[in-house]
PDB file of N, CA, C, O and CB in Angstrom:
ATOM      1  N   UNK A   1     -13.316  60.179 -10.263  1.00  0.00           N
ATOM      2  CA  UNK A   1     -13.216  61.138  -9.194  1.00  0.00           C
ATOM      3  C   UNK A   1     -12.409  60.499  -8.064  1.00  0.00           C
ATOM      4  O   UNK A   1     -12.393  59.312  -7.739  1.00  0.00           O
ATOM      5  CB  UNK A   1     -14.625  61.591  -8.710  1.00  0.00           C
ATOM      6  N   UNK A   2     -11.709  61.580  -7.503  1.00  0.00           N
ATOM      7  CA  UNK A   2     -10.755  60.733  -6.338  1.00  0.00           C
ATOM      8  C   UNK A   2     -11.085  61.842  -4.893  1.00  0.00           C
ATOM      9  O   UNK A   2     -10.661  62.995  -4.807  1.00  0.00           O
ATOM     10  CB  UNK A   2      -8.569  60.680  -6.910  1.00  0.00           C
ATOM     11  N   UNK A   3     -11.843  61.210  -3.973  1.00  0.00           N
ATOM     12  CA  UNK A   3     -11.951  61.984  -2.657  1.00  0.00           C
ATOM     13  C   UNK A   3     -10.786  61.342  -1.493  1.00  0.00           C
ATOM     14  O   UNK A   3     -10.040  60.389  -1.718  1.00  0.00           O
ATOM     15  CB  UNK A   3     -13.659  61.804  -2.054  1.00  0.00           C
ATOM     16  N   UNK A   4     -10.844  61.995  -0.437  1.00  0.00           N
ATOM     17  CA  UNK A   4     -10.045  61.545   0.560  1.00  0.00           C
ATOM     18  C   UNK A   4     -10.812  62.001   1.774  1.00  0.00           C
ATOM     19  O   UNK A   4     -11.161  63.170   1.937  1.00  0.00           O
ATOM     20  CB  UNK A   4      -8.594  62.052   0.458  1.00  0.00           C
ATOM     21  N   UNK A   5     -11.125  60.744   2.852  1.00  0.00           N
ATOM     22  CA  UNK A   5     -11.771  60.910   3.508  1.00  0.00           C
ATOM     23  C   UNK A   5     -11.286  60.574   4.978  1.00  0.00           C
ATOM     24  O   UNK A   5     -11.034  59.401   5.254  1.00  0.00           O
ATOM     25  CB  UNK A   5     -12.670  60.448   3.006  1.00  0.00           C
ATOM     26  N   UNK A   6     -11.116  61.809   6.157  1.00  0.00           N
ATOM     27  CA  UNK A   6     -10.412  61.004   7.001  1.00  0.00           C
ATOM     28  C   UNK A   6     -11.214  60.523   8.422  1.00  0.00           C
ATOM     29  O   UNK A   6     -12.070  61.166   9.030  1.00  0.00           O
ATOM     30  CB  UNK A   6      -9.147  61.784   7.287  1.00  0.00           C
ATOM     31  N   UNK A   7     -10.751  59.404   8.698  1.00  0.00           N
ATOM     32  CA  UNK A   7     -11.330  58.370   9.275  1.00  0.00           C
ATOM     33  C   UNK A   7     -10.471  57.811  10.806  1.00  0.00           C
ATOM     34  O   UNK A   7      -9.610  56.985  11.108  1.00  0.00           O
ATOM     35  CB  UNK A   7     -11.389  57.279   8.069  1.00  0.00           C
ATOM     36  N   UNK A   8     -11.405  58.935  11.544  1.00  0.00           N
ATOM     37  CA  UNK A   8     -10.474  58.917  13.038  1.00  0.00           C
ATOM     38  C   UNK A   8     -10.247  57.240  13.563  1.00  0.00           C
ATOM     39  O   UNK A   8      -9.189  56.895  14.089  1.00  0.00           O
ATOM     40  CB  UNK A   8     -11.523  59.901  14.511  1.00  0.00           C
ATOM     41  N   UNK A   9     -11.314  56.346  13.353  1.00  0.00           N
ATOM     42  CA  UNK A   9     -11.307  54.975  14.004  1.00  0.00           C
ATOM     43  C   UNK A   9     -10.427  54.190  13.211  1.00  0.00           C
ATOM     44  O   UNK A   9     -10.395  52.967  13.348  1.00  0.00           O
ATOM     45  CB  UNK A   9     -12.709  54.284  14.102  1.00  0.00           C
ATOM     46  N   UNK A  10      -9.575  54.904  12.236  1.00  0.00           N
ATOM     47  CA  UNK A  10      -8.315  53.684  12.030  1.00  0.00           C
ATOM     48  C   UNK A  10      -7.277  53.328  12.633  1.00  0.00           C
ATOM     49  O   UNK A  10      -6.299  54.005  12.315  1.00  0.00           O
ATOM     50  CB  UNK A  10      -7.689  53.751  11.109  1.00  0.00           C
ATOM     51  N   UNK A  11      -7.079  52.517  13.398  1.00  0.00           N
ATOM     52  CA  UNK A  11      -5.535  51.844  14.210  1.00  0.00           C
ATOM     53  C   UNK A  11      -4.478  51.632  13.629  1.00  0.00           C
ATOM     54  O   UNK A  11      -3.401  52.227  13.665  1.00  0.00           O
ATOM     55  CB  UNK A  11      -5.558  50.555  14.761  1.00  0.00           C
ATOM     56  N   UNK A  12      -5.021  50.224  12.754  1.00  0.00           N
ATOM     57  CA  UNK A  12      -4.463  49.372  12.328  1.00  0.00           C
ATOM     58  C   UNK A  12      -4.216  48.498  10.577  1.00  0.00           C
ATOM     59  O   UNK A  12      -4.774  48.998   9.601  1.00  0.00           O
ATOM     60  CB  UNK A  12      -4.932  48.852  13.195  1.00  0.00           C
ATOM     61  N   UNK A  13      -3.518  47.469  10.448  1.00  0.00           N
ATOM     62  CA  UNK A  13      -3.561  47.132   9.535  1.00  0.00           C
ATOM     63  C   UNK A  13      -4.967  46.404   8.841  1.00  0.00           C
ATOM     64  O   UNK A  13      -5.490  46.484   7.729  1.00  0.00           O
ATOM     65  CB  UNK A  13      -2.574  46.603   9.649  1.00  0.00           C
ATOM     66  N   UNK A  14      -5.315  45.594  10.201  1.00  0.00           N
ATOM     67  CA  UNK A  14      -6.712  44.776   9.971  1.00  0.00           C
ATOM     68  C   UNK A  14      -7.509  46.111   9.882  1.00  0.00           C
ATOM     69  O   UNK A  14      -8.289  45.844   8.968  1.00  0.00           O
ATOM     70  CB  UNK A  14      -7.297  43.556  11.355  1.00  0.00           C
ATOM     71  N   UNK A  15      -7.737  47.138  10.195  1.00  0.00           N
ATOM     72  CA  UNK A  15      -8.495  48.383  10.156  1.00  0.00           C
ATOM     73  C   UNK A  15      -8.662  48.284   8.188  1.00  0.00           C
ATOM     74  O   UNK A  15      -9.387  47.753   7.347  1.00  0.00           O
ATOM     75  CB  UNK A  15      -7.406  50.009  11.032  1.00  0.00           C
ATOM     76  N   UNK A  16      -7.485  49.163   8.267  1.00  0.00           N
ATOM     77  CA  UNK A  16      -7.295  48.888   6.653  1.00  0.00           C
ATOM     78  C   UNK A  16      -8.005  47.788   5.396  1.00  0.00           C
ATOM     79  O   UNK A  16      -8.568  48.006   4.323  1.00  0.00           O
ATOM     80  CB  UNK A  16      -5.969  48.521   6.652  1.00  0.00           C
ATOM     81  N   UNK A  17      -7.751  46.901   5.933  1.00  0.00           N
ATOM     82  CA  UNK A  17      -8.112  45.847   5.112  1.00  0.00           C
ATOM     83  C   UNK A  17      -9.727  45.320   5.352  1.00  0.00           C
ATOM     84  O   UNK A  17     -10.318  44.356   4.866  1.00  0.00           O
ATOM     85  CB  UNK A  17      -7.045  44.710   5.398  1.00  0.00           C
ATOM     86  N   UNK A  18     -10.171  46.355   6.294  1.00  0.00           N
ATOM     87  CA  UNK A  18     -11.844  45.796   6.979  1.00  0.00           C
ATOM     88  C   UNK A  18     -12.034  46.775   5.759  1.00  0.00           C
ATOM     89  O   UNK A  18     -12.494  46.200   4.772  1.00  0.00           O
ATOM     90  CB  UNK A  18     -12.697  46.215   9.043  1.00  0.00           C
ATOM     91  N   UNK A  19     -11.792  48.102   5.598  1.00  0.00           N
ATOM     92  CA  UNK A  19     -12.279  49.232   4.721  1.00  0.00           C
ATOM     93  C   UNK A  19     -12.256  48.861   3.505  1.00  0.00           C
ATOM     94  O   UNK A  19     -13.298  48.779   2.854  1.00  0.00           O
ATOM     95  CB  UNK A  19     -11.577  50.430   4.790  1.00  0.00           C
ATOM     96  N   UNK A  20     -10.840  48.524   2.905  1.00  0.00           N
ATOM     97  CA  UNK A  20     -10.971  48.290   1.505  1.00  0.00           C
ATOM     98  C   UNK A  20     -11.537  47.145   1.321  1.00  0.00           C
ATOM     99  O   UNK A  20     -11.681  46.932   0.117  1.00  0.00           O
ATOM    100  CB  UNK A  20      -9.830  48.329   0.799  1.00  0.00           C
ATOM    101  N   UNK A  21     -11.929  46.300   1.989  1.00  0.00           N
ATOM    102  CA  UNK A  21     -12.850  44.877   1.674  1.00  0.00           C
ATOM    103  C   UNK A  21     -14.503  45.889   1.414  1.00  0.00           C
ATOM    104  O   UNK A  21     -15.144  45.456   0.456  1.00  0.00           O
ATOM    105  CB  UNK A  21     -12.881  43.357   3.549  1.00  0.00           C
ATOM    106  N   UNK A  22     -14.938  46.684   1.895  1.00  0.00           N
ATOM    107  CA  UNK A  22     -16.278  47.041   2.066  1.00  0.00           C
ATOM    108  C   UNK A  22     -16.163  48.102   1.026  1.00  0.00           C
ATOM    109  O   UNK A  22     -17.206  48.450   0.473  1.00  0.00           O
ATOM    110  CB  UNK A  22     -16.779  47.471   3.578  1.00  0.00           C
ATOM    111  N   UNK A  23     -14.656  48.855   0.566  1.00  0.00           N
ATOM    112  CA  UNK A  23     -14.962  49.793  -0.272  1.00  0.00           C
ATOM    113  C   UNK A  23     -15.184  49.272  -1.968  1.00  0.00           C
ATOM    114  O   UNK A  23     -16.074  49.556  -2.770  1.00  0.00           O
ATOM    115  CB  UNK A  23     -13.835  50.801  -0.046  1.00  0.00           C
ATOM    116  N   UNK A  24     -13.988  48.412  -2.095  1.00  0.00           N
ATOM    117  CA  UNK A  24     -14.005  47.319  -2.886  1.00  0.00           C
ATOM    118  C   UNK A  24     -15.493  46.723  -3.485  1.00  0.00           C
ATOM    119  O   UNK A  24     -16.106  46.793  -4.550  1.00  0.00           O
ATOM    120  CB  UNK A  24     -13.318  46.339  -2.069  1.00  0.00           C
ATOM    121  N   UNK A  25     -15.626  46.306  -2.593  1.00  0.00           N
ATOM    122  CA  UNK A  25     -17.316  45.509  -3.277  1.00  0.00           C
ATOM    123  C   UNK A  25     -18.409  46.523  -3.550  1.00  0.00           C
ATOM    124  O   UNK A  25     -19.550  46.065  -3.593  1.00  0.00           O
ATOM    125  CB  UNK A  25     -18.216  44.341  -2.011  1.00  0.00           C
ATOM    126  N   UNK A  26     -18.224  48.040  -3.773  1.00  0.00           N
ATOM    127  CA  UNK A  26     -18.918  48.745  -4.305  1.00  0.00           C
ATOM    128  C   UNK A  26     -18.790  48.773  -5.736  1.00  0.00           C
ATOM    129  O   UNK A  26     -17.728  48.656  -6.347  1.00  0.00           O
ATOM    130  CB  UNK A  26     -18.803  49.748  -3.770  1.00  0.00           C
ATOM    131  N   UNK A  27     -19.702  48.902  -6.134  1.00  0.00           N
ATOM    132  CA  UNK A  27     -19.827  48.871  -7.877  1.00  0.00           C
ATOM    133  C   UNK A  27     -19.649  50.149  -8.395  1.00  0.00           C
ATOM    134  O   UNK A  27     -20.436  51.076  -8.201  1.00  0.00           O
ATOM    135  CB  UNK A  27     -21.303  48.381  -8.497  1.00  0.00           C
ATOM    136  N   UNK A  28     -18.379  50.230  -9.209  1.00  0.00           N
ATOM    137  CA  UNK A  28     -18.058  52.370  -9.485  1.00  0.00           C
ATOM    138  C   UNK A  28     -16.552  52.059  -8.501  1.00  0.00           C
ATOM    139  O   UNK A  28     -15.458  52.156  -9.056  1.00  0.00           O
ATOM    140  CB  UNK A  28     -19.868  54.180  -8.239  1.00  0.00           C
ATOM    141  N   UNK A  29     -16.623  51.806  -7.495  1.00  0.00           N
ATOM    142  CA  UNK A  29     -15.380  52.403  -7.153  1.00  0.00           C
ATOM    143  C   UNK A  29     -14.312  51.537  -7.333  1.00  0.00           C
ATOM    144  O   UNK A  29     -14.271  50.455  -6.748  1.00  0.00           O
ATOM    145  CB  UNK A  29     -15.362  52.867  -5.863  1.00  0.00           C
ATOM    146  N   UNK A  30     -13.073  52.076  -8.414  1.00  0.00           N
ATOM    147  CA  UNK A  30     -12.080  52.024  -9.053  1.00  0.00           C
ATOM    148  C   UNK A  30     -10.773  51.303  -8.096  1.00  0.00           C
ATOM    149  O   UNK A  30     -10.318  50.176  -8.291  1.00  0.00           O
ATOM    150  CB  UNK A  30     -11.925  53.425  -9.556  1.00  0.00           C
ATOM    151  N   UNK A  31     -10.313  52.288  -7.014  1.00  0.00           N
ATOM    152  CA  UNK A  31      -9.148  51.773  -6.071  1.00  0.00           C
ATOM    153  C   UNK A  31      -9.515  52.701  -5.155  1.00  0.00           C
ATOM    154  O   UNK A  31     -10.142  53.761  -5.143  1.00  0.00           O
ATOM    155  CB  UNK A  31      -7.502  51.802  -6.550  1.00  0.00           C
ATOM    156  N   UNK A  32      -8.747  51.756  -4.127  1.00  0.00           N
ATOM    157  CA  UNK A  32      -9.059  52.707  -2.798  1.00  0.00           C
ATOM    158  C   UNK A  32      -7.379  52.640  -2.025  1.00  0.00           C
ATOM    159  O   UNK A  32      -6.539  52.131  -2.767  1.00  0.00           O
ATOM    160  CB  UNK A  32     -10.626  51.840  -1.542  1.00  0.00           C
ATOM    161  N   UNK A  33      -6.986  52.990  -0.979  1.00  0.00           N
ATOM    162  CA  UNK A  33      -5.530  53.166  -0.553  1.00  0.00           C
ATOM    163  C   UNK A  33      -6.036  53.697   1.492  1.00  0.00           C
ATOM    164  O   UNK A  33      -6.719  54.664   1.829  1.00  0.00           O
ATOM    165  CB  UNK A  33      -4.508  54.840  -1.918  1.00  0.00           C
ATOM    166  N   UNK A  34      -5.636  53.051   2.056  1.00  0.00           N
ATOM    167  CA  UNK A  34      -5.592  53.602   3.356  1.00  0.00           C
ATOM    168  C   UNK A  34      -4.608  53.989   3.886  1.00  0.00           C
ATOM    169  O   UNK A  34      -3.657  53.220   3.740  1.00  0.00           O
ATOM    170  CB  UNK A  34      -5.976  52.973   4.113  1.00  0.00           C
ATOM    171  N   UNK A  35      -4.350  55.139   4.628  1.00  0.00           N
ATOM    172  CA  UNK A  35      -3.080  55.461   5.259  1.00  0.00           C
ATOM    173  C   UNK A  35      -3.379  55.375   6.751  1.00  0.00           C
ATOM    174  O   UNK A  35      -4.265  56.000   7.335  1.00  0.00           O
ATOM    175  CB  UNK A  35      -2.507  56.904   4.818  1.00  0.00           C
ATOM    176  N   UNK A  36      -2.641  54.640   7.207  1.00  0.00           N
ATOM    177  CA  UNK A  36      -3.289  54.091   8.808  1.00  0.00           C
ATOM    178  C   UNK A  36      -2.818  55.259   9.720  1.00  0.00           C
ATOM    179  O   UNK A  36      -3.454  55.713  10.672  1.00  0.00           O
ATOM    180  CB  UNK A  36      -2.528  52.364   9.514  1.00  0.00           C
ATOM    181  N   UNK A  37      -1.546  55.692   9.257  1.00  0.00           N
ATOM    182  CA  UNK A  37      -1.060  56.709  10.543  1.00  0.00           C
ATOM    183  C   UNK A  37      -1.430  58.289  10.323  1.00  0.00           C
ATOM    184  O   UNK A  37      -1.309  59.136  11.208  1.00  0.00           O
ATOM    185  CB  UNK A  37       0.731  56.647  10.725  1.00  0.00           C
ATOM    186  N   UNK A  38      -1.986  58.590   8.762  1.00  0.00           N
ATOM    187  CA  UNK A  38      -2.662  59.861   8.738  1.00  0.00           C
ATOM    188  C   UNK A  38      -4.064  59.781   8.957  1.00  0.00           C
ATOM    189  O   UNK A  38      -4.792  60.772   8.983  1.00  0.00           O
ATOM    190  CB  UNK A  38      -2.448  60.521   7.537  1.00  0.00           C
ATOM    191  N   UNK A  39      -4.594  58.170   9.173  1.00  0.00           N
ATOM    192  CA  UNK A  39      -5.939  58.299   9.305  1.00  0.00           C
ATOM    193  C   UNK A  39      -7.238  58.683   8.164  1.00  0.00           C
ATOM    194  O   UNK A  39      -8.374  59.134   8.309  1.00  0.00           O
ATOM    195  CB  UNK A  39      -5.886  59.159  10.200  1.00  0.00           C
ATOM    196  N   UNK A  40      -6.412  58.244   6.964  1.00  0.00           N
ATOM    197  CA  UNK A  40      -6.993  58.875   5.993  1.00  0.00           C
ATOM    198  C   UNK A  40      -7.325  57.548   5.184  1.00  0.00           C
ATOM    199  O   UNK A  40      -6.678  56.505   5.269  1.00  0.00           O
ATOM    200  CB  UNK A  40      -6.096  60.037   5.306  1.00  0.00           C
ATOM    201  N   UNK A  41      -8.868  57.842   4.080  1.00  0.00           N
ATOM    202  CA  UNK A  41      -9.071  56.977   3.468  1.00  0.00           C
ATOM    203  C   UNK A  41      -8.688  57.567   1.605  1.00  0.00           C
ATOM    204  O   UNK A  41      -9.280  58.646   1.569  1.00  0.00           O
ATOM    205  CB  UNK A  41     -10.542  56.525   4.005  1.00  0.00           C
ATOM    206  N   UNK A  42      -8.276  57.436   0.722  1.00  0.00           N
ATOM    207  CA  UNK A  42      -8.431  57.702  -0.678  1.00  0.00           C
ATOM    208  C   UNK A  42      -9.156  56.684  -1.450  1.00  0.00           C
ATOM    209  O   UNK A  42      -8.813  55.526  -1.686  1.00  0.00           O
ATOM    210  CB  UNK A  42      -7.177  57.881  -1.260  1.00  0.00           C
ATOM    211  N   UNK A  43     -10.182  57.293  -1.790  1.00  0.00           N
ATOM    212  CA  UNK A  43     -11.005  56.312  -2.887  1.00  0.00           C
ATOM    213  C   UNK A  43     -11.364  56.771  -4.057  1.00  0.00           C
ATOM    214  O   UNK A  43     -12.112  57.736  -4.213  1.00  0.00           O
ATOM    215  CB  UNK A  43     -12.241  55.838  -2.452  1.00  0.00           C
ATOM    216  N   UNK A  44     -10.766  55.994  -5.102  1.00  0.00           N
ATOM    217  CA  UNK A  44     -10.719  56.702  -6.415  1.00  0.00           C
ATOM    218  C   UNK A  44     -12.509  55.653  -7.020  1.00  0.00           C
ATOM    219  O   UNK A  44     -12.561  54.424  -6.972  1.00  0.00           O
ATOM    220  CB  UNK A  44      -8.671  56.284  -7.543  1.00  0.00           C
ATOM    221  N   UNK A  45     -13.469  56.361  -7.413  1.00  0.00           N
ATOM    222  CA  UNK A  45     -14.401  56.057  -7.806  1.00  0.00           C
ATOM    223  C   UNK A  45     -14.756  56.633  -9.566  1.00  0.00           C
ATOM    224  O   UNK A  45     -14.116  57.333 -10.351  1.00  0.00           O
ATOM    225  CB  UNK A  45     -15.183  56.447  -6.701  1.00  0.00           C
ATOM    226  N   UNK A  46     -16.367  55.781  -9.661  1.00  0.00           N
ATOM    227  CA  UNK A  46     -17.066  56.776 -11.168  1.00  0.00           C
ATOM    228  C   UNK A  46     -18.108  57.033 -10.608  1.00  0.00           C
ATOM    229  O   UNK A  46     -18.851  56.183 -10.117  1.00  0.00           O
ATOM    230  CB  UNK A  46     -17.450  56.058 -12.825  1.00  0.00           C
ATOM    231  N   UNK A  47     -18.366  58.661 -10.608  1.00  0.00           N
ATOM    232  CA  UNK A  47     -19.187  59.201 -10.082  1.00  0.00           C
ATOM    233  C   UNK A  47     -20.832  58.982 -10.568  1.00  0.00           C
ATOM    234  O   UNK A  47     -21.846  59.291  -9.942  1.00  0.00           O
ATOM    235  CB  UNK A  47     -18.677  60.362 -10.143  1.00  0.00           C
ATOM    236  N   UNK A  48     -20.670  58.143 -12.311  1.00  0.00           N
ATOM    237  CA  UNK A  48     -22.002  57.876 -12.407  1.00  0.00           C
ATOM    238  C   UNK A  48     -22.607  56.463 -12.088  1.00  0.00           C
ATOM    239  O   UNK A  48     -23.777  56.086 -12.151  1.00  0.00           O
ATOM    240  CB  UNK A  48     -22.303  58.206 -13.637  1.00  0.00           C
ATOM    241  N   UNK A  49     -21.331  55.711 -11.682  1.00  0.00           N
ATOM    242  CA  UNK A  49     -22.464  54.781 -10.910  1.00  0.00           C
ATOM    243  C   UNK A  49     -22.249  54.362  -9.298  1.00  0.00           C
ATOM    244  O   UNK A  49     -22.465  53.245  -8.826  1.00  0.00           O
ATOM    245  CB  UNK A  49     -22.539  53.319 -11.737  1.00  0.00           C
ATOM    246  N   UNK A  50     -21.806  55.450  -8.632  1.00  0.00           N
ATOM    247  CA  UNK A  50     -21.267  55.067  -7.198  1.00  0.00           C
ATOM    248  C   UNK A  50     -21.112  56.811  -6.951  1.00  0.00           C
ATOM    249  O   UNK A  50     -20.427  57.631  -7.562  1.00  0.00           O
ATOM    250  CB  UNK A  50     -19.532  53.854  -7.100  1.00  0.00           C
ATOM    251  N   UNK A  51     -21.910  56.951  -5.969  1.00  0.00           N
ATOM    252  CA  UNK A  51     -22.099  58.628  -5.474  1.00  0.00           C
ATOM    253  C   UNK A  51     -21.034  58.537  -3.970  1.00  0.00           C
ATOM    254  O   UNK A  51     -20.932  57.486  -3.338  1.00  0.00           O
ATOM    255  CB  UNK A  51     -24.279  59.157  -4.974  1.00  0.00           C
ATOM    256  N   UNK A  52     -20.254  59.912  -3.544  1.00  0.00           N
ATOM    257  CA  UNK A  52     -19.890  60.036  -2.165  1.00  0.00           C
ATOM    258  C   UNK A  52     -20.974  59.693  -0.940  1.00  0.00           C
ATOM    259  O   UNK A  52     -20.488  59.115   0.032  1.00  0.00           O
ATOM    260  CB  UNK A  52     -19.462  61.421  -2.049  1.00  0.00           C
ATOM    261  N   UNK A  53     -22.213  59.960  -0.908  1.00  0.00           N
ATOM    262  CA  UNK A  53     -22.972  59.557  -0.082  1.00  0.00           C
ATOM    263  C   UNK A  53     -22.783  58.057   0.467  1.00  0.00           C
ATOM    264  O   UNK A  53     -22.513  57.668   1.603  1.00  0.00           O
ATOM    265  CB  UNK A  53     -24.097  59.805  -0.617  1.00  0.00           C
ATOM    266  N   UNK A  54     -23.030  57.308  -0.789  1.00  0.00           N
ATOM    267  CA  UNK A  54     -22.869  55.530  -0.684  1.00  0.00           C
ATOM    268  C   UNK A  54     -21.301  55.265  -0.455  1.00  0.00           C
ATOM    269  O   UNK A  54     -21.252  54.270   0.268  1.00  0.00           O
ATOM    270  CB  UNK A  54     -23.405  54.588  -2.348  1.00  0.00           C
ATOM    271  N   UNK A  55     -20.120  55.659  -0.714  1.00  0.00           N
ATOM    272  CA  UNK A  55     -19.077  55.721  -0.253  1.00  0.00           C
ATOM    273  C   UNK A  55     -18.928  55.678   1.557  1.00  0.00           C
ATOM    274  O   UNK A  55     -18.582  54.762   2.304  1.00  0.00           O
ATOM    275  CB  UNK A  55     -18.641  56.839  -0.938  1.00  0.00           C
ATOM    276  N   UNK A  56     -19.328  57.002   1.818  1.00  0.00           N
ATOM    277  CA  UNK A  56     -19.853  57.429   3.516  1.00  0.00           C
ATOM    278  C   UNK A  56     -20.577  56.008   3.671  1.00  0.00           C
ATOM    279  O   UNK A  56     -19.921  55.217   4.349  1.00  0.00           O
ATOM    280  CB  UNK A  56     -21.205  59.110   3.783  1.00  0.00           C
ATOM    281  N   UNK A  57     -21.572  55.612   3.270  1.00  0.00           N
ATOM    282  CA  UNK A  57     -22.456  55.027   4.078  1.00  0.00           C
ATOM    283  C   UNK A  57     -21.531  53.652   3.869  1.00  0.00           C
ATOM    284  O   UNK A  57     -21.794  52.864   4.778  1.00  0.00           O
ATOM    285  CB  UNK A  57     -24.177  55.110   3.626  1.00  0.00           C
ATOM    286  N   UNK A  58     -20.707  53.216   3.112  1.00  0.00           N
ATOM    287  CA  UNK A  58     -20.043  51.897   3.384  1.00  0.00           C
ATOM    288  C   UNK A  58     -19.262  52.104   4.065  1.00  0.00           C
ATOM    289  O   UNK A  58     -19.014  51.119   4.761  1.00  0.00           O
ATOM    290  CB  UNK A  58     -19.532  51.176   2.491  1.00  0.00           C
ATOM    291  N   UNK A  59     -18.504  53.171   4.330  1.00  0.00           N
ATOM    292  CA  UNK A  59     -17.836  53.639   5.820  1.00  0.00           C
ATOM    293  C   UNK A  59     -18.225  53.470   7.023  1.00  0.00           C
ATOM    294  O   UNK A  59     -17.666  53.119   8.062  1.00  0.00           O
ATOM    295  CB  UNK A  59     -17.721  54.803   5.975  1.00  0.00           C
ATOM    296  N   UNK A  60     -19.525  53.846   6.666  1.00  0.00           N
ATOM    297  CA  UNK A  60     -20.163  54.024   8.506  1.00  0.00           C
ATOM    298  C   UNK A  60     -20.904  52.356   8.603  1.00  0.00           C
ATOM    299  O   UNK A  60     -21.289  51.839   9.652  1.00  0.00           O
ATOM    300  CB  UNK A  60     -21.923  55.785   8.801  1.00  0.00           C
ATOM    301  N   UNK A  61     -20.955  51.863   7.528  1.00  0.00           N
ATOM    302  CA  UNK A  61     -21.769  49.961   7.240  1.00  0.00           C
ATOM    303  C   UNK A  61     -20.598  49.516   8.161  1.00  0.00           C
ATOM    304  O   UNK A  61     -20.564  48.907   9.230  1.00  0.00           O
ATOM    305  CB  UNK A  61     -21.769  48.880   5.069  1.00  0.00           C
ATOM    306  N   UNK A  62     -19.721  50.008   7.405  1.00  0.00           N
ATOM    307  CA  UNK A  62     -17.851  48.492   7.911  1.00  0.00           C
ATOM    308  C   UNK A  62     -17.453  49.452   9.976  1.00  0.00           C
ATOM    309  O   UNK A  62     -16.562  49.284  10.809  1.00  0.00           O
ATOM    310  CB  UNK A  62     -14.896  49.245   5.685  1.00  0.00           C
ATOM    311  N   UNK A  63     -18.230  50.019   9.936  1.00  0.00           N
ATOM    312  CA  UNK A  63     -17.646  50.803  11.463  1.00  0.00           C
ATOM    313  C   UNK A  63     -16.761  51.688  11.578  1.00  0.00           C
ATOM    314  O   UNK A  63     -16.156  51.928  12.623  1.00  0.00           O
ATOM    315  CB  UNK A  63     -17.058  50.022  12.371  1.00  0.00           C
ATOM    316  N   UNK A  64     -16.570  52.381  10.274  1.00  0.00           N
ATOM    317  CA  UNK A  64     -15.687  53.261  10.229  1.00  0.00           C
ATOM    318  C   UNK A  64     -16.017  54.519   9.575  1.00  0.00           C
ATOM    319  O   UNK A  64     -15.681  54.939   8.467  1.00  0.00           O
ATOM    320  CB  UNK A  64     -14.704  52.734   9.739  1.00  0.00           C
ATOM    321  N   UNK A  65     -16.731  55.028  10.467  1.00  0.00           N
ATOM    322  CA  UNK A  65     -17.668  56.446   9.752  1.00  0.00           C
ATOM    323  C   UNK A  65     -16.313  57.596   9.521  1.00  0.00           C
ATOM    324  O   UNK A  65     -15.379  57.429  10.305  1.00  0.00           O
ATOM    325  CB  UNK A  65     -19.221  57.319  11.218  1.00  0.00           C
ATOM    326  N   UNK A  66     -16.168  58.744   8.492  1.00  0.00           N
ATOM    327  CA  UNK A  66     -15.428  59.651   8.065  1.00  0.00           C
ATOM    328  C   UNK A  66     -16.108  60.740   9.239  1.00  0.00           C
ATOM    329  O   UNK A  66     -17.103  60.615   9.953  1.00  0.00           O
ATOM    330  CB  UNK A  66     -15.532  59.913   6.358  1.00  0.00           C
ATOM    331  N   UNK A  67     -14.998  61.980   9.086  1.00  0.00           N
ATOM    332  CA  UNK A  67     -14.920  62.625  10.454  1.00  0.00           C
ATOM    333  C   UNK A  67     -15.693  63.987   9.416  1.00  0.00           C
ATOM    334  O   UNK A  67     -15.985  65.066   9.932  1.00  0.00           O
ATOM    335  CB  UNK A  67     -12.981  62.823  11.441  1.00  0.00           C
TER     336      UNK A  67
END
């Protein structure tokens, strides 16, 4: 499954790389991609062992809650 989630508190590059470090170490999710200037997160996951909820909540863990 691939969601896109957008994420008003991104600036920057270190922004970026804070997210995919926290999206990364989830177990299930596949790749992730940040776009800093649309503010957007894409995270390609497997929905049976990594739910959107726990996605969100490693968002809002790393300080970067989805809008």
């Amino acid at each position: 499954m691939v969601q896109v989630f957008t994420v008003p508190k991104i600036r920057c590059a270190g922004c970026a790389e804070t997210i995919t470090t926290a999206l990364t170490g989830l177990r299930g999710v596949i790749a992730t991609s940040v776009a800093v200037p649309e503010k957007e997160v894409r995270v390609e996951y497997d929905p049976a062992r990594v739910d959107e909820a726990r996605v969100k909540r490693a968002l809002v863990e790393a300080g970067f809650p989805p809008a």
